[in-house]
N, C-alpha and C positions, 0 to 999 in steps of 0.2 A: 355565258354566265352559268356557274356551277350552281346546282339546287343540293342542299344537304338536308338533313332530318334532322329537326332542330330535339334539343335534349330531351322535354315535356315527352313530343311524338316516341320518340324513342322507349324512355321511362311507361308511356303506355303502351307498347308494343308490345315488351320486355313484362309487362302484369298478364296481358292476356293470353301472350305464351305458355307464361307459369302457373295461371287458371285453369288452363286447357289440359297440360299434361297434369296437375296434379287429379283434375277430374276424368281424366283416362286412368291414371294410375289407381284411387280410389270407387271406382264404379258407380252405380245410383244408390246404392244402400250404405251410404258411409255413416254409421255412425247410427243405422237403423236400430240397434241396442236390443238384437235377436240373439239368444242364446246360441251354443249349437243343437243342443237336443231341439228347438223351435224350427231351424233350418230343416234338418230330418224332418221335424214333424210334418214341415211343410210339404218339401219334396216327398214325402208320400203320400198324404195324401192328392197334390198335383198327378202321380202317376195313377196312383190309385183311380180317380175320376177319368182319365185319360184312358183304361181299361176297361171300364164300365161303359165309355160312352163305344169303344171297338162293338166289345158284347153286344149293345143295342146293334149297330148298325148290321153283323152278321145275325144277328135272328129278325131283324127287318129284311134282309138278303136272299136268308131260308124260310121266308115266311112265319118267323118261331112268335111272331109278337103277336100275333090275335087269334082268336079259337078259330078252330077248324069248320068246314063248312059240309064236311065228308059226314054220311050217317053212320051209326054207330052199331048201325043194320048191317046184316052180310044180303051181299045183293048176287041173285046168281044167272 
């Protein structure tokens, strides 16, 4: 006995194919109604923040984050 895919099953196969690739093709911002100057905006400030938090971690690295503990005396 031959088992076939009856039409329904099919007809839903055939939706969540075309679900799938249009939500590939479209990305998670479809339709977010973001300018472009907004995207820029965004993207930099994204980098923007992304550089500032570098900067901390190399003056945490060179010790540049909290005052010195050195006298201000010359010691000889």
């Amino acid at each position: 006995m031959k088992k076939t895919i009856s039409n329904y099953t099919r007809l839903v196969l055939c939706l969540c194919v075309a679900i799938l690739a249009l939500s590939c093709l479209t990305g998670c911002q479809a339709g977010a109604g973001e300018t472009r100057a907004e995207v820029n905006r965004r993207h930099g400030r994204v980098f923007n923040t992304g550089m500032l938090r570098i900067q901390d971690d190399v003056d945490s690295l060179f010790l540049l984050d909290r005052p010195t503990r050195l006298s201000d005396k010359y010691v000889r």
